[in-house]
N, C-alpha and C positions, 0 to 999 in steps of 0.2 A: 285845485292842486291835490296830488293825492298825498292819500296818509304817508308813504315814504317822505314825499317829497318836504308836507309839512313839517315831520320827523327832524332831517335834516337841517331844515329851517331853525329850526328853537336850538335843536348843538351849536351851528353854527354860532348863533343869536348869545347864544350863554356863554360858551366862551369867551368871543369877543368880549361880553362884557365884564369877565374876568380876567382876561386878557387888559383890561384899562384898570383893574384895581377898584373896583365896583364888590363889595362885600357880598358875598354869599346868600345872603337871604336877598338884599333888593336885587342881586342878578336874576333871580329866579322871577322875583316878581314883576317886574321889567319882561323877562321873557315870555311868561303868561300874557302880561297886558299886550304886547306884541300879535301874540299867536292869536285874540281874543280879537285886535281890529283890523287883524289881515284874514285871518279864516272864517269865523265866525258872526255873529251879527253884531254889529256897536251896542245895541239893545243887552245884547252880556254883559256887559260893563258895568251895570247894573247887580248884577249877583256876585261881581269881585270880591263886596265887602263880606257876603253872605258868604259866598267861598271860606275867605280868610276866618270868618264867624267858627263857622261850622266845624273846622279841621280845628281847632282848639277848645270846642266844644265837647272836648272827649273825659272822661274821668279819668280811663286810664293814662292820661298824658301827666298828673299830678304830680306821678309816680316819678317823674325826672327832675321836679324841682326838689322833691324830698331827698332821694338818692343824691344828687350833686348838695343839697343839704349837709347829707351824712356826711359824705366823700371832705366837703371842709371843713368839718369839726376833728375828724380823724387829721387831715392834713395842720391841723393847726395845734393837734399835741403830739405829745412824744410818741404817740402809738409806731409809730415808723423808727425812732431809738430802739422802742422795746422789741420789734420782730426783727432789727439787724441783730441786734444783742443774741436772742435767742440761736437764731441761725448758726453766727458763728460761734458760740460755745457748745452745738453739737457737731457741726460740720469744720471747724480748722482743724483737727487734726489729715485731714485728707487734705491732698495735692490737689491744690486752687478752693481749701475748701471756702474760702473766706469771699471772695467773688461767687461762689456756688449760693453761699449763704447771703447775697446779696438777689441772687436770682429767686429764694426762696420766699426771702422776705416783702422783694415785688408783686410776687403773687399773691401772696396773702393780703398783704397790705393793697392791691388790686380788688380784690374778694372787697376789700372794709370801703372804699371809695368808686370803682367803677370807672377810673377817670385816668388816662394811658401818663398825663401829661403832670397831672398831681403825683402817681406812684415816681415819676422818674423822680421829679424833683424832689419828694418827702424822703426817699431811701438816698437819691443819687448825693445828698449833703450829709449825710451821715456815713455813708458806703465808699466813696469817690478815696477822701482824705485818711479812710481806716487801710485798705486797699494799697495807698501810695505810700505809707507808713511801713507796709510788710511789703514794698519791694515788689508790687505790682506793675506792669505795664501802662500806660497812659491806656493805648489799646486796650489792653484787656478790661480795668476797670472803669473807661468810659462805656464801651459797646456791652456788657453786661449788663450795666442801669438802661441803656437808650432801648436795650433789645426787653429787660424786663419789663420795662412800662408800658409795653405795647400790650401786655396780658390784660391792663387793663380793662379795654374794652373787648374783652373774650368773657372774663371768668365772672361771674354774677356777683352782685346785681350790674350790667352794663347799661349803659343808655342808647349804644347801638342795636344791643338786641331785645330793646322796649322799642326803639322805635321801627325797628323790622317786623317785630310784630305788630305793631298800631299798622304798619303800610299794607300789609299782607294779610290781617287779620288772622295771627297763628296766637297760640295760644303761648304768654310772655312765660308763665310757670315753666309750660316742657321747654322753651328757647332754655330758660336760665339752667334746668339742670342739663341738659345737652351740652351747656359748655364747659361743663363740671372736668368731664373725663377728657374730651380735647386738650384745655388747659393744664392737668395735670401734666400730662405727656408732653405738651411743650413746655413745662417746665423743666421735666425729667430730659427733654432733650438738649434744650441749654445749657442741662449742668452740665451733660456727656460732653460740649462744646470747652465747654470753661477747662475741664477734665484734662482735655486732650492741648487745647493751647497755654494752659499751665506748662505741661511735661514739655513741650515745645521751647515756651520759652525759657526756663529752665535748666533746658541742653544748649541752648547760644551761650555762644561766652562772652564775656563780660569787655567793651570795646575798652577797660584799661587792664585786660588783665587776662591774658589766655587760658590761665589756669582756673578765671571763677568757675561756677556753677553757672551763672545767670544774669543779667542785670539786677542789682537791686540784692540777691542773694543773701549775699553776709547780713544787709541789713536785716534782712527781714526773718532768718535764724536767728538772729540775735532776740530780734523780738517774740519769739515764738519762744525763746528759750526762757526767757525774763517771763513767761506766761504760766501760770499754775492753775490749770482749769479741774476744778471737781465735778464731781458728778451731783452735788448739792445745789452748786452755782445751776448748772443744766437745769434742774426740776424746778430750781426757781426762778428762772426765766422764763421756763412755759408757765409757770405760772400767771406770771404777767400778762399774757399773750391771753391766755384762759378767758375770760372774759369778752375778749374783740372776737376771738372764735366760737362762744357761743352763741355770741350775737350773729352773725353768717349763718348758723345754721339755724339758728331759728327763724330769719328770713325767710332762706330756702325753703324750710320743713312748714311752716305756715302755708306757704305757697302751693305747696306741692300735697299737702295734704284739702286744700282747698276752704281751711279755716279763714282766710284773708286774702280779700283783691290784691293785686298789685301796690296797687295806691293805698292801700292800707297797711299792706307789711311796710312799705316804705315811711309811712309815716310815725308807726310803731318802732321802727329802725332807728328812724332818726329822732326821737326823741328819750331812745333805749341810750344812744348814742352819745346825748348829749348826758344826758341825766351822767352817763359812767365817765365821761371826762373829767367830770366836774367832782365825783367820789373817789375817783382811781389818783387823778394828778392833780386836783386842788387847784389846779393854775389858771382857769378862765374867770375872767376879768370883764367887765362891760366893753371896755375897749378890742378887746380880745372876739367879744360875741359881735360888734358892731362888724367890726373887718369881716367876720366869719358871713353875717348875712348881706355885705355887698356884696361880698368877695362871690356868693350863691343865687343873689339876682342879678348882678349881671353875666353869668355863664349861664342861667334857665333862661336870662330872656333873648339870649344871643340860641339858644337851640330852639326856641318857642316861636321865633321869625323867621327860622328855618325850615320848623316844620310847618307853617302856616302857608308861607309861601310856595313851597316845595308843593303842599296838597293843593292848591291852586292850580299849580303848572302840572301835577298830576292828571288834574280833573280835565283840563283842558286836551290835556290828551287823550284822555279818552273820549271825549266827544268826537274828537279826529280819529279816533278806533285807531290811533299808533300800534297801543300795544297786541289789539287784538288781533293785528292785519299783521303783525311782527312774526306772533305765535304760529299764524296761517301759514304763512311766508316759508316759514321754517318746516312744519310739518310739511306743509307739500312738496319739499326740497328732498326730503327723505334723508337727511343726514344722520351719521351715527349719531346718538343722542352726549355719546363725549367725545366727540370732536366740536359736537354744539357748545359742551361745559368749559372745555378748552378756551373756547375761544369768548365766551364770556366772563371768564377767569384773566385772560388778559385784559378785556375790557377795563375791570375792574381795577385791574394795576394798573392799567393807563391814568385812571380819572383818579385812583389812588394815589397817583406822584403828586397831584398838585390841586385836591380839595379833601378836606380831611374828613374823615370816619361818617360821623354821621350828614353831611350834604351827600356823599357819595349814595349812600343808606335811601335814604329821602326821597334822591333823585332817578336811582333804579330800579329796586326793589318792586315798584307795582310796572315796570316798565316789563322784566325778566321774569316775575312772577308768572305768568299765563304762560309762558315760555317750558319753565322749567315742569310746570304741572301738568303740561302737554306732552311733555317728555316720560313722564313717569319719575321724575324724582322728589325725594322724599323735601316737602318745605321746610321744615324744622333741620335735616340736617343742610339745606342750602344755607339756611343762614349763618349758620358755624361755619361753613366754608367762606361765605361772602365774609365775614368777621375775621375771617382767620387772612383771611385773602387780603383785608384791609391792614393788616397791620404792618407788614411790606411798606405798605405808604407813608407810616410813620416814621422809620427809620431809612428811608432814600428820599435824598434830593429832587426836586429844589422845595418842596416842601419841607418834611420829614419833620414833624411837629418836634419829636424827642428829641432831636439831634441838638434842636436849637433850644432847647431845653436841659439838657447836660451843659453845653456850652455857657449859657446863663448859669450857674449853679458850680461851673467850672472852668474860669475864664483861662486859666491857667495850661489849660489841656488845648495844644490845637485841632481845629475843625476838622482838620484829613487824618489824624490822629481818632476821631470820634467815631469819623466815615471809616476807616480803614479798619476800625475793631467793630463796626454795627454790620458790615457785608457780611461774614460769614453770617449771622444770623437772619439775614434775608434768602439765602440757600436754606437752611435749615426748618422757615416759615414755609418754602416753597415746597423741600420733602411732607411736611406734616399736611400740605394738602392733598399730596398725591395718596400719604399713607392712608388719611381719611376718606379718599377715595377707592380706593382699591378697598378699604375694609371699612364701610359705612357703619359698621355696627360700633364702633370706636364712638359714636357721636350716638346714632338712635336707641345703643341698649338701655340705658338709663334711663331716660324721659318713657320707652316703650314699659320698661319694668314699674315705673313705678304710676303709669298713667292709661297700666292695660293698651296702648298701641300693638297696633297690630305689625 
C-alpha cells in the first residue's frame, strides 16, 4: 500500500477509535500497533516497547511534570485572589474594566501555571461572582474567563509548546519567548472586546424599565459608588502580585539567557513556587500538598501516555515516509505556500473541535513539520500559530475544554449563555492569526533579538 494510502488508514483507524470513547493515548497506541501488523513486519512488535522506552527517555520531557507541578501549587492558593484584586483596582474605573481586569489576571495567572483549564477555573471563581455583583451579563462574564484560559497554553511556561518542541526538535527557550509578544496582543485584544461589549450592553435597556441604562445598571453603580479605591490600595496589590511576577521572569530570563535547561528552570520554579506559598499565605497544610501532588501525577501521567504513544505512532510513520512523501506531494504541486498554511490551519481546527491541545500537538507536528520547512516558514513562529490556532478548540463545541469548565465553577450560568459570550472570541483568535500572519515579526522579533536569529 502506499504511504497515502497507509496515511489514511491510521486517520481513519484513530478516529474510529475515538469515535468509541477509547482515551487519547491508547487510541494512538492501538493505531501504531495496527499500522505495525498490517504494513510493517510482526518482528516490529518487538521494538513497541523500546519505542515507548525511548520517547520518554528524554530530560527535557521532566520539564512537564515540574511545570504542571508549579501550575497546582499556584492553583491551590490565593495567588489567582491576588491578581483579580490587583486588576480590578487598576482597571474598574474604565467601562467593563472589571471583566478587562479578569482577562488580565488570566494571563498572568497563565504565565504562573501553563495550564488553559486551571487559569479558567482559579480566576473564573473569584471573577464570575465579582462580575455578577457589578451588573455584568452571564454572557459577558462567562465568555471573558472561558476565552482567557485559553492564554494558557500560549503564554510561558506552556506544555503545548515543550512539547512542540520535544516533536520538532526547536529550541523550547525561543518557543517560550515567541509567545511572549503574541500573547500580550491577545490580551490587549480581549480587552478591546470586553471594551466594546461593555458600551454595548450598556445602551440596551433594561427589559423592566425603558428608561434604565442597562441590565444590571443601577446595581452595579450603586456598587461602584459604595467603592473607595486609593492609589495606596493599587501599589499594594501589585505588591502582592510582585513576587509571582518575579518568579516568571526569572524563568524566562534563566532560559533565555542559557544559565538553565528547561527541566531545570522548571524545577527551580517549582520549588521557588512552593517554598513562596508557603512564606506569602502560610496556608499549606500536608493535606493541602497531598491533593496538590495527585492532583500533578495524574495530569503528567495522562500527558506522559500521550506522548509516548503519539512517538510510537509518530515513528511508524515515518518508516511508511507519510510525512516525507506528504512534504513531496506538496512541493510538486506547486502550491502558493499560504494557500498550503491555510489549509493546514483548518486542519487544525478540525482535529481542534474534538481532541485537546496537546494530542493534536503530538499528533501533527512531526507529520506538518517537513511540510512547513519545505515551504520556507519560519518553525518557531509556526508553533505560535499552531498554539494560537489551538486555542479556538477550547472554547468551541463539542469539546471545548473551557466551556465545561466555567459551567463546572458556574452551574448557575447556562451552557448557550457561555457559548454565546465565548463566539465573539473565536473571531478575534482567528483575526490574531491572520495578523501574525501578514506581520510574522509580531512572534520572530523577540526570540530573533534575543537569540541572534537571523
Amino acid at each position: 500500500m502506499s504511504s497515502a494510502g497507509a496515511g489514511l488508514f491510521l486517520i481513519v483507524s484513530l478516529l474510529a477509535l475515538l469515535a468509541l470513547g477509547v482515551p487519547v493515548a491508547f487510541a494512538l497506541g492501538l493505531t501504531a500497533l495496527f499500522a505495525i501488523l498490517l504494513f510493517l513486519s510482526p518482528a516490529e512488535l518487538n521494538f513497541f516497547g523500546e519505542f515507548v522506552f525511548e520517547s520518554l527517555n528524554n530530560f527535557t520531557l521532566l520539564a512537564i511534570p515540574l511545570f504542571i507541578f508549579m501550575g497546582a501549587i499556584f492553583g491551590g492558593s490565593k495567588a489567582s485572589v491576588d491578581l483579580f484584586e490587583a486588576g480590578h483596582l487598576w482597571l474598574s474605573r474604565i467601562r467593563g474594566g472589571l471583566a478587562m481586569s479578569s482577562v488580565v489576571a488570566c494571563s498572568l495567572f497563565a504565565a504562573l501555571c501553563g495550564s488553559s483549564a486551571a487559569t479558567a477555573a482559579a480566576i473564573g471563581r473569584v471573577a464570575i461572582p465579582e462580575m455578577s455583583k457589578r451588573g455584568y451579563s452571564p454572557r459577558i462574564s462567562s465568555g471573558t474567563i472561558v476565552a482567557g484560559g485559553t492564554l494558557g497554553i500560549l503564554i510561558p511556561p506552556s506544555v503545548t509548546l515543550i512539547l512542540y518542541g520535544i516533536a520538532t526538535e526547536q529550541s523550547i527557550g525561543q518557543l517560550f519567548i515567541a509567545g511572549i509578544v503574541p500573547g500580550f496582543v491577545l490580551t490587549v485584544m480581549f480587552c478591546g472586546w470586553v471594551f466594546v461589549a461593555a458600551r454595548r450592553e450598556a445602551g440596551r435597556p433594561d427589559p423592566q424599565s425603558q428608561h434604565s441604562p442597562g441590565p444590571g445598571a443601577a446595581v452595579a453603580q450603586r456598587v461602584r459608588d459604595a467603592e473607595r479605591i486609593y492609589w495606596r490600595d493599587r501599589f499594594a496589590a501589585l505588591l502582592k502580585v510582585l513576587p509571582f511576577l518575579s518568579l516568571i521572569v526569572g524563568v524566562l530570563a534563566v532560559l533565555y539567557l542559557g544559565l538553565a535547561t528547561p527541566s531545570e528552570a522548571a524545577a527551580v520554579g517549582a520549588l521557588l513556587a512552593f517554598l513562596m506559598v508557603i512564606v506569602v499565605y502560610r496556608s499549606m497544610t500536608w493535606r493541602r500538598i497531598s491533593a496538590i501532588l495527585l492532583e500533578s501525577t495524574r495530569e503528567s501521567t495522562m500527558v506522559m501516555m500521550i506522548v509516548a504513544f503519539s512517538a510510537v505512532l509518530g515513528t511508524v510513520m515515518s518508516f511508511l515516509a507519510i510525512p516525507q512523501d506528504l512534504a513531496l506531494l506538496i512541493t510538486d504541486l506547486q502550491l502558493n505556500r499560504w494557500v498550503v498554511m491555510i489549509a493546514i490551519n483548518l486542519v487544525l481546527l478540525a482535529l481542534g473541535l474534538f481532541l485537546p491541545p496537546v494530542s493534536v500537538i503530538l499528533m501533527v507536528a512531526p507529520v506538518f513539520f517537513p511540510v512547513i520547512v519545505e515551504l520556507g516558514f519560519d518553525p518557531i513562529w509556526f508553533g505560535i500559530i499552531m498554539s494560537v490556532n489551538l486555542e479556538m478548540g477550547l472554547i468551541t463545541p463539542p469539546v471545548g475544554l473551557n466551556l465545561y469548565v466555567v459551567k463546572g465553577i458556574a452551574p448557575e450560568v447556562p451552557l448557550r449563555d457561555i457559548l454565546a459570550g465565548s463566539l465573539p472570541y473565536v473571531a478575534i483568535i482567528a483575526l490574531a492569526i491572520v495578523l501574525f500572519s501578514v506581520f510574522p515579526e509580531i512572534v520572530t522579533w523577540l526570540p530573533d533579538a534575543l537569540f541572534g536569529g537571523g
